[in-house]
Structure formats: structure tokens, C-alpha cells
C-alpha positions in Angstrom: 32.7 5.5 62.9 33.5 3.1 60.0 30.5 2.5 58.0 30.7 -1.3 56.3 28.8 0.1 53.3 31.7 2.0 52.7 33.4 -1.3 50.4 35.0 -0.7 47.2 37.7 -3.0 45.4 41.0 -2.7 45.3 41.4 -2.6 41.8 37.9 -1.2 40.5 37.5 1.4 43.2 39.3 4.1 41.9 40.0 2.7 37.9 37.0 0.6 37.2 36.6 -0.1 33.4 32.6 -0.5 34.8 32.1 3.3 35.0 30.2 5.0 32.7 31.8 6.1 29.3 71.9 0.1 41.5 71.2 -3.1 41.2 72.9 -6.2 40.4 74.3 -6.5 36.6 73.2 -8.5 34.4 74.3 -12.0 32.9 76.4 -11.5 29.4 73.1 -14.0 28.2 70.5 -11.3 28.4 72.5 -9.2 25.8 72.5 -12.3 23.6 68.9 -13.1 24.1 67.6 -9.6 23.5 69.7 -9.3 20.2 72.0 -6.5 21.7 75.4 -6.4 20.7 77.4 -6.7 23.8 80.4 -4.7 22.9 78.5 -1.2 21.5 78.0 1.2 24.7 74.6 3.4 24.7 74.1 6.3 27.2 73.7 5.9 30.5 70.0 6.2 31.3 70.8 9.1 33.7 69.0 11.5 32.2 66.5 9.2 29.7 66.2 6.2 31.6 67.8 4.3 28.7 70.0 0.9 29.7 73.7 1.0 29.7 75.8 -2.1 27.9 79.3 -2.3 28.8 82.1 -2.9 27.3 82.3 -6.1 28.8 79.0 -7.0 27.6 77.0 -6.8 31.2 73.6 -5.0 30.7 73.2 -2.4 33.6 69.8 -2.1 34.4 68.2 1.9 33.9 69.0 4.1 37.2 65.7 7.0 36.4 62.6 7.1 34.5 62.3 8.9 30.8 60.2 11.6 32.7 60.2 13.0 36.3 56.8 12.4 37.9 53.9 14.2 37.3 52.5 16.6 40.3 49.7 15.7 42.1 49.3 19.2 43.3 46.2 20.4 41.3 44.3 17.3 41.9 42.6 16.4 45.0 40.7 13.1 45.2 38.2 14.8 47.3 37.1 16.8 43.8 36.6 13.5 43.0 34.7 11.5 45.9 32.1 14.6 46.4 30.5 14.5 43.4 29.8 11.1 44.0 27.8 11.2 47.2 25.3 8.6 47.4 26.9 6.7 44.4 28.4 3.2 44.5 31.9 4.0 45.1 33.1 1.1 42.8 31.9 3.2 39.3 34.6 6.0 40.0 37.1 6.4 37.8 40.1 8.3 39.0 42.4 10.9 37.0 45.4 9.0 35.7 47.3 11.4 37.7 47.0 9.3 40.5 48.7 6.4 39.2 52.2 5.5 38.5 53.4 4.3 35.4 53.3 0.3 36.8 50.8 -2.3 36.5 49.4 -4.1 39.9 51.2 -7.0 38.2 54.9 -5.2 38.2 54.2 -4.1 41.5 53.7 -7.8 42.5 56.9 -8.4 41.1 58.8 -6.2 44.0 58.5 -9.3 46.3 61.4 -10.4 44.8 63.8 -7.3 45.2 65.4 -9.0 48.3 65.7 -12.3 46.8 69.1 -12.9 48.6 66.9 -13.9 51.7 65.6 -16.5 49.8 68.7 -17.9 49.0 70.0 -17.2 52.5 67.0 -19.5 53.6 67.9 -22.2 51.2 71.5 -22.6 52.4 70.8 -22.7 56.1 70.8 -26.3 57.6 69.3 -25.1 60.8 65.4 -24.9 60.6 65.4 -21.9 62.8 67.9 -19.6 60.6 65.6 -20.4 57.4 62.1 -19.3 59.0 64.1 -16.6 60.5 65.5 -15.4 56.5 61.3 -16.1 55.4 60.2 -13.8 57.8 62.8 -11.2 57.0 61.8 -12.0 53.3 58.1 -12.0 53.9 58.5 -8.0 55.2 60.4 -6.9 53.1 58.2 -7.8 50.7 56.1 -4.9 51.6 59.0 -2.5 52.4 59.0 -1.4 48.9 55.4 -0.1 49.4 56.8 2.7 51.8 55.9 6.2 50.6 54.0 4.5 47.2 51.5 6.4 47.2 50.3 6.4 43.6 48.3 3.7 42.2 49.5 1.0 40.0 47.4 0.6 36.8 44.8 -2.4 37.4 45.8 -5.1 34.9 43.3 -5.9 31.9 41.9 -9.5 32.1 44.8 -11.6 30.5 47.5 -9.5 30.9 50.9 -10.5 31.8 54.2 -9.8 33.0 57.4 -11.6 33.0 61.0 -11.2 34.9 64.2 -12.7 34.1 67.0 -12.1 36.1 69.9 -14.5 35.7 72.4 -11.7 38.1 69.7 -12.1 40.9 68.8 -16.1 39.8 65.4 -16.4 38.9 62.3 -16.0 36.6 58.9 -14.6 37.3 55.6 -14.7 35.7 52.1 -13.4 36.3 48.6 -13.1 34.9 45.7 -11.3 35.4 43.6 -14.4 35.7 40.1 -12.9 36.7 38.6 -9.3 36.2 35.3 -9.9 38.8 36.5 -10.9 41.5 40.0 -9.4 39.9 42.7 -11.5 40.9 46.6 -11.4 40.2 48.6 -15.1 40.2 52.4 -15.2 40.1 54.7 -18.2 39.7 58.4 -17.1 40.3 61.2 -20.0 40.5 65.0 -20.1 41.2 67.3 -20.7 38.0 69.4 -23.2 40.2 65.5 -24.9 40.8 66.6 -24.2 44.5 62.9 -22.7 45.4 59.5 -21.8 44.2 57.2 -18.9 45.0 53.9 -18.9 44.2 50.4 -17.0 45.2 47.4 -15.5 44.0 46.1 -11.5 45.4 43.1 -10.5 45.4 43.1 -7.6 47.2 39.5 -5.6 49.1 39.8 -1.9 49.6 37.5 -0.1 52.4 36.8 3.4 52.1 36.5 5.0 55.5 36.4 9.0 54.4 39.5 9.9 55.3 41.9 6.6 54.7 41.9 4.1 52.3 42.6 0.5 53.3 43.2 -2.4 51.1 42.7 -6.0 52.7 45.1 -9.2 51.7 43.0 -11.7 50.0 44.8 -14.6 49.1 48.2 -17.2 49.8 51.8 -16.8 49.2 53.3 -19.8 49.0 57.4 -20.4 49.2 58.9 -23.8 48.6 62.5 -24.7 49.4 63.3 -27.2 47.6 66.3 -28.6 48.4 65.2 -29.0 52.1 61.5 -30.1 51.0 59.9 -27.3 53.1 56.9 -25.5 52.1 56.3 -22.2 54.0 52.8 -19.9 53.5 51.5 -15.9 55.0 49.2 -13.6 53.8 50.5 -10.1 53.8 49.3 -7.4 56.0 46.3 -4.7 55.8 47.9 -1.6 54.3 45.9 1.7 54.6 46.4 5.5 52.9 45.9 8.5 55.4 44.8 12.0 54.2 42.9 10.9 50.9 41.0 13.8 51.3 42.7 16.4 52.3 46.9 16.6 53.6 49.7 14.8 52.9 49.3 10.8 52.4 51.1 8.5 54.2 51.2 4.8 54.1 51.1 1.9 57.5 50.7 -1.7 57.4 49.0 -3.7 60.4 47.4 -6.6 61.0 49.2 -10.1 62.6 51.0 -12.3 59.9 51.4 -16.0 60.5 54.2 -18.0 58.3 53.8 -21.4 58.5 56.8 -24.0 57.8 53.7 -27.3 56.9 57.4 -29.5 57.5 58.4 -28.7 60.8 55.3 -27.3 62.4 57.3 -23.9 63.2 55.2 -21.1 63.2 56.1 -17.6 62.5 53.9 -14.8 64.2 54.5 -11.0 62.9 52.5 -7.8 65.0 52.3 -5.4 62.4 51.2 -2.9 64.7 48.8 0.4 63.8 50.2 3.8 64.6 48.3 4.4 67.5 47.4 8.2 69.1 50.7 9.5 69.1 52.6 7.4 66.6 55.0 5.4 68.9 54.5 2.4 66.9 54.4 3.5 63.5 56.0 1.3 61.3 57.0 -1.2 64.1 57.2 -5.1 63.5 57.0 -7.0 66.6 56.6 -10.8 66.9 58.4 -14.1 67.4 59.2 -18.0 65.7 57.7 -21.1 68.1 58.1 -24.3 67.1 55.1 -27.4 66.9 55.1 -27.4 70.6 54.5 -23.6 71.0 58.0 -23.4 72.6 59.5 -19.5 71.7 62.4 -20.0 70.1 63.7 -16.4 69.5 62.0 -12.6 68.7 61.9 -10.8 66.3 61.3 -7.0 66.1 62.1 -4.0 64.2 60.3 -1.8 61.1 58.9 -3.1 57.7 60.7 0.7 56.6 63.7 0.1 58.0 64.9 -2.9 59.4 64.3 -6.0 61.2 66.2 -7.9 64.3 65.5 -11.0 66.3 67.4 -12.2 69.5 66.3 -14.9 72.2 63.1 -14.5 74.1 64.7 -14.4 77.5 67.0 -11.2 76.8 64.4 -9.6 75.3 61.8 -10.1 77.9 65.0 -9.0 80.6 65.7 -5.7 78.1 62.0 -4.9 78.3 61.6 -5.2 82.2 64.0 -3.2 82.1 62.1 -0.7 79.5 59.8 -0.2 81.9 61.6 0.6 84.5 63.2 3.5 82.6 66.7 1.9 82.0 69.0 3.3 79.7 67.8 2.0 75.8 70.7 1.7 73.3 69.3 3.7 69.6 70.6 3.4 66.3 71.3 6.5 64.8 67.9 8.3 63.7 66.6 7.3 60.8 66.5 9.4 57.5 62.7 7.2 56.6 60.9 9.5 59.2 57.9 11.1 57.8 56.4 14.2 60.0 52.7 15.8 59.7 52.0 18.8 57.5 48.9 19.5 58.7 47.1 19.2 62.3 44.4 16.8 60.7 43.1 14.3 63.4 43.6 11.6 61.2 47.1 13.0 60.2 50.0 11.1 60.7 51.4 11.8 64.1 55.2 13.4 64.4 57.8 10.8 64.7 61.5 11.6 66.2 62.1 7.8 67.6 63.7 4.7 65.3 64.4 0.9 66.0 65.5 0.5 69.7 68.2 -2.4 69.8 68.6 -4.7 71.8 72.5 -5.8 72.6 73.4 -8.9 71.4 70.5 -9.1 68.8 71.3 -10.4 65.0 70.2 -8.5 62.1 68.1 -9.8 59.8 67.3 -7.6 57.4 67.6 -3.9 56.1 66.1 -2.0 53.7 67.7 -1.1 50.5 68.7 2.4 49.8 66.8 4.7 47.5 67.9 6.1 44.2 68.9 10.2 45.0 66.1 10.9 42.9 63.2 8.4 44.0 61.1 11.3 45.1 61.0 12.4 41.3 60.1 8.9 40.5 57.2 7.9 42.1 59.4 7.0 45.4 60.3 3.8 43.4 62.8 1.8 44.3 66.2 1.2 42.2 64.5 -2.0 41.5 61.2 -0.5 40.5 62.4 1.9 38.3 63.8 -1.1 36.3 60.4 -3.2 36.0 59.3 -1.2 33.2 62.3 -1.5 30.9 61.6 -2.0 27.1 65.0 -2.6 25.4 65.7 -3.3 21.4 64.3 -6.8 20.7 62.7 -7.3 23.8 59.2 -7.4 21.6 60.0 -9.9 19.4 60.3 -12.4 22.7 57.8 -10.8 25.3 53.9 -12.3 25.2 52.0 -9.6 23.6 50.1 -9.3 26.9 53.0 -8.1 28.8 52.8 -5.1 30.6 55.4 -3.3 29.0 53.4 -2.8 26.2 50.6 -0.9 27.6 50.5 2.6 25.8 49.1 3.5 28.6 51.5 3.2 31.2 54.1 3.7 28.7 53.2 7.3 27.7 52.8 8.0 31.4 56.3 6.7 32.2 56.9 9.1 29.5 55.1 11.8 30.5 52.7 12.3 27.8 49.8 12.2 30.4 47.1 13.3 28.4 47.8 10.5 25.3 47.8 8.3 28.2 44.9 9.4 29.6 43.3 8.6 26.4 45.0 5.3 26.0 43.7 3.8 29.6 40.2 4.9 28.7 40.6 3.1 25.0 41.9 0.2 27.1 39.1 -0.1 29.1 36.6 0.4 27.0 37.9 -2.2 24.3 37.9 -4.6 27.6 34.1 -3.9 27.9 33.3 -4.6 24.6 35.2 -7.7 24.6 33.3 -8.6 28.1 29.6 -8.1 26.1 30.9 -9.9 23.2 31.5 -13.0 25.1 28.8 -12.7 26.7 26.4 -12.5 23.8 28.2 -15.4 22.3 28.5 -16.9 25.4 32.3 -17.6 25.6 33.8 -18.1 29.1 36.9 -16.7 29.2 39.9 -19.3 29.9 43.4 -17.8 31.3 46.1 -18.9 29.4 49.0 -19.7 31.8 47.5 -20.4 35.6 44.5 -22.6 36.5 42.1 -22.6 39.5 42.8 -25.3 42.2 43.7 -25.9 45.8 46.9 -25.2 47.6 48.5 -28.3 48.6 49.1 -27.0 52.1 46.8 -24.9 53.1 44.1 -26.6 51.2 42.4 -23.3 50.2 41.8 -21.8 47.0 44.2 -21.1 45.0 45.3 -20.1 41.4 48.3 -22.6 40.4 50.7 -22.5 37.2 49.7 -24.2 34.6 53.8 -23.8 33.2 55.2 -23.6 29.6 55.2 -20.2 29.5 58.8 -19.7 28.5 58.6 -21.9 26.1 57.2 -18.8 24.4 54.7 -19.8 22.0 52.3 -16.7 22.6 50.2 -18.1 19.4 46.8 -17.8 21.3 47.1 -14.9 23.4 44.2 -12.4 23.4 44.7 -9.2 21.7 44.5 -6.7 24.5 45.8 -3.5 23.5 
């Protein structure tokens, strides 16, 4: 049984600084902007993770990591846990082998690897086709998340990270705006000021023994501009199997409900659990209704692979005929199936089946392809293994409290695991000292680029951008590092 004492936080369960002691290329302007001459190659990055410029001046973003992960295979988190029977869960602090070399705030930034539904949504007319490219957006969003098993680094109070990308069309910016409750808030907006994207995370993790499950706490926010629609979800529950013992593997469940505050259309998303035997791992099932509850089409499919939506009345005719045992047209199996190594009870459950589609449906969405060697980099994502990039000149324009210049993180990515082990333990206990010094002086801390308010449609709280950041004057930024 699930025992409610069992509550630790996302972010200070496991690395609490309160325990004791191919993508697109690149726009010619980035070159300029980072003071890199356009017309001298450097290597390629396969084999150090460096970024390639061409001889035509585009910058292609780094295709590996400086250092192959680090195994997990001497570590067990139980080692951990058991020694701390009886303790309050939210003092441990785990081994930085655990993590991978990205902040909580980078890994916030992977909303935005499948941008192109975002601009697919802005250049519908139809209302129907744009909630139809949100929802797609909206899980894919967590699609990156599949096999992630490490831990990003929990940011420091303050910290930062920004994301230009002028190929892909739009800018990012976050900030660690609160350490207790900790909380994460993100402004991203499209270079053509087609859309805005907005939220605040604050994220509650449950220990339950065996699994680890983190609970969405907060708003995302979308606006499309150019047709004056505002659209908000919360993400889904996501949960780790095996923490104990086994291999871990990652589901998301829990119902989503997108909201278009213009139209009244309502998006409802079934994340569904795996269930005893696993026949809905991974599965996405749900459908778009408009103001007056009318079911205007379905959508199904899986956050890992894809996602399809077709008209209610030929899917309600395809499953009729489900259950009668007629003949069910499969797409080719899928190489994103995962299978048990161990006969665990609370071990994933062998999966053979994929998406089952239904003739005549549109697709919506599918998941990007995988670098050949993800499984050496954390499973990351082409996109994720270019979040951490530091390039020539990038210091002189990033705030000091980005995230690329932890030395944490940084020796990790570069496999010095035992400076960085040093590093995020210096980090966190210059943050504590900082902490007792304000509050000996009594000094509230005041974020620097996102204030406290209310979302405009949901009328919640929220955590709103305050703007000017890239106007770039970093003059008063606290010195975190």
C-alpha cells in the first residue's frame, strides 16, 4: 500500500542542498553574434562533442557529448534509501552518478524540440487543426523524457538558462525563481512574435518503495498570436519503476485537459498507467469537444511513439469491431519497446504490441529519431545533446547565471565525475551560506527576470516574465558559482 508519509520533492528528494554537510542548422547570425569566424571549419564534434562551422558559415549544432556516460552499474539507490530508514526522505543526497550532465532548467527547455507544431498551429485557419497541432505539441513535450532516467541537476536559486534558435524561430528563457517551494518559470517566444509560451513547474515527487513518481505542479500556457488564442494543460504524472532493485523504466498517466479560453474547445488526453500486463503502456487515448461538449474528432496513439486522431464515429465503428475480434491493421513493430529483465512484481511487464491504426486516420505527430549513440549519452535526444553547448564567446554574452557554466555539470558532461562531485557539493553549500546570510541580515531574495502574479486565463498562480532579459545587462545578477 502507498503510505502518504512517503512525500519527498521533486528537486530536494534526492539532491537537497538541506542535507547535512541532427538538427536544424543554424542562422549565419549566430556565427556573428558568438564572434566565430564563419569561414574557418573546426572538427566535427563526433568524437568530442565540439560544434562544426561550415564553409558557408552555418553553425551545426554538436551530434555527441565530450564523454560517453558514466555507468550506473556499481551504484544502487537502495545503498542509499536503507540507511536512511526512519529519516525524512527530503535530507538525502544522491551520488552524482545518478544525474546527467543537464539542469532541471535545460530539461525544461526540450518542450520546444518539436516546435514545428507550434507553427503548424499558428498557420491553421480552422480551430479544430490548431488544438489538434497543441495536443500533438503538448505530448511531445514529454516524449523526450522516454528512457531519461538520470536526474537533471536541481537549479541553484537564481540560476538561468537561455535558448536562441533563429533555424527553429524562437528564444527561450528560464529562472530558478524559488528554492522552498522550488519552482522553475520559462518564457519562450517566436522570433516572427507569431506565439508565446509561458509556465511555471513546480514539480512533487512521492516515494512509494519501489517507484518514484513526480506530480505536475503548475500551468503551461501557449498563446497564438496571430489568431488571439490562448491555450493552457498541466503535464502528466510521470513515475520511475525498479528504484530499488532492476532495470528502470519510465510511464506517464494521469488525464490532461488543454483548454483553447477563445473558443471554448476542450482537449481531453488519457494518459493511461501500464496496467497488469502492460497492454496500455505508453498509450495516449483521448479526444477535442467543442463549448457545447460536441466530439469533434479522437485522438490516440503513444507519447513514445506517435500520435493519430480520426472522427469519433469511425473510431467508435473500428472499436465495435475490436471487440468482436475483427481483423486490426498494425504498423510495423516498434524499435521503442522496452522488455523486463527481471521477474520483479512491480517490473515493467513484456511488451510485443505498438499503435493499432485506424484506416483513414491523420497523423499528427511522431517522434524524432535518436542519435546512434543516445544510449551512451544519457538517452538524450539530438536536441538534448545540444542544450549544453559552450562555444568561443558565448561567455562574454550569456548571464553569469546560466547553466552552462555550472562546473558542476560541466565536468560531468566531461566526465570528470569526481571534480564534479566536489563542485555540486561546493555549489550547494555556498547556496546555504548565502540562504543564512540573508537571513541574518534579513534580505528577501528578489528574482531577477520573472515576478509572481496570476494567469490571465486560468486565474491561478502563476510566475510571469518580467522581460528585458536580452537586452543583456546582467549587471546585478547574483554570483552563484
Amino acid at each position: 500500500n502507498k503510505d502518504p508519509k512517503k512525500t519527498i520533492d521533486f528537486y530536494t528528494g534526492f539532491d537537497s542542498d538541506n542535507s547535512s554537510g541532427d538538427f536544424s542548422e543554424a542562422n549565419h547570425k549566430v556565427a556573428e553574434m558568438l564572434d566565430l569566424d564563419p569561414h574557418q571549419s573546426s572538427r566535427t564534434g563526433k568524437h568530442n562533442g565540439e560544434t562544426e562551422i561550415q564553409e558557408n558559415g552555418i553553425k551545426r549544432h554538436r551530434t555527441s557529448l565530450p564523454a560517453p556516460m558514466f555507468s550506473r552499474s556499481d551504484f544502487s539507490v537502495w545503498s542509499i534509501l536503507k540507511k536512511c530508514i526512519g529519516l525524512e526522505l527530503s535530507k538525502i543526497t544522491m551520488p552524482i552518478v545518478f544525474n546527467e550532465p543537464l539542469s532541471f532548467l535545460q530539461r525544461i527547455t526540450e518542450y520546444m524540440e518539436h516546435i514545428y507544431l507550434i507553427n503548424k498551429a499558428c498557420s491553421h485557419a480552422d480551430s479544430l487543426e490548431r488544438m489538434q497541432a497543441v495536443a500533438a505539441f503538448a505530448v511531445s513535450a514529454v516524449a523526450s523524457q522516454w528512457e531519461r532516467t538520470g536526474k537533471p541537476f536541481n537549479p541553484l536559486l537564481g540560476e538561468t538558462y537561455e535558448l536562441t534558435r533563429e533555424d527553429l524561430g524562437f528564444r527561450f528563457i528560464s529562472e530558478q525563481v524559488s528554492h522552498h517551494p522550488p519552482i522553475s518559470a520559462f518564457y519562450s517566444e517566436g522570433l516572427n512574435k507569431d506565439f508565446i509560451f509561458h509556465g511555471s513547474i513546480y514539480p512533487k515527487l512521492k516515494f512509494w518503495g519501489k517507484s518514484i513518481e513526480a506530480e505536475p505542479r503548475g500551468t503551461i500556457t501557449l498563446e497564438l498570436l496571430k489568431h488571439n488564442e490562448a491555450y493552457t494543460w498541466t503535464n502528466p504524472t510521470c513515475c520511475v519503476h525498479n528504484v530499488i532493485i532492476g532495470k528502470l523504466w519510465l510511464e506517464q498517466y494521469g488525464t490532461v485537459e488543454i483548454v483553447n479560453h477563445s473558443t471554448g474547445d476542450k482537449c481531453v488526453l488519457n494518459f493511461k498507467p501500464c496496467g497488469l500486463f502492460g497492454k496500455e503502456l505508453h498509450r495516449v487515448e483521448g479526444y477535442i469537444q467543442d463549448k457545447n461538449r460536441k466530439k469533434l474528432c479522437v485522438i490516440y496513439g503513444k507519447w513514445t511513439e506517435c500520435l493519430w486522431c480520426t472522427d469519433p464515429t469511425t473510431y467508435e465503428t473500428y472499436k465495435k469491431n475490436e471487440k468482436r475480434g475483427g481483423e486490426q491493421k498494425k504498423l510495423k513493430p516498434s524499435e521503442d519497446v522496452i522488455k523486463s529483465e527481471n521477474d520483479e512484481a512491480d517490473d515493467m511487464p513484456e511488451v510485443q504490441d505498438t499503435v493499432q491504426f485506424i484506416p483513414g486516420s491523420k497523423l499528427l505527430w511522431r517522434i524524432n529519431c535518436r542519435p546512434p549513440n543516445s544510449s551512451q549519452m544519457y538517452n538524450f535526444t539530438s536536441f538534448a545533446v545540444s542544450l549544453n553547448e559552450l562555444e568561443k564567446g558565448m561567455e562574454a554574452i550569456l548571464a553569469p547565471t546560466d547553466c552552462r557554466l555550472r562546473p558542476d555539470i560541466r565536468n560531468m558532461e566531461n566526465g570528470n565525475m569526481d571534480v564534479a562531485s566536489k563542485e555540486k557539493e561546493r555549489l550547494e553549500e555556498k547556496q546555504r551560506a548565502a540562504r543564512k546570510e540573508r537571513a541574518k541580515d534579513e534580505v528577501e531574495w528578489h528574482t531577477r527576470w520573472f515576478h509572481q502574479g496570476t494567469n490571465p486565463y486560468t486565474g491561478t498562480s502563476d510566475w510571469l516574465y518580467s522581460g528585458g532579459y536580452f537586452d543583456r545587462n546582467f549587471s546585478d545578477c547574483p554570483d552563484i558559482y
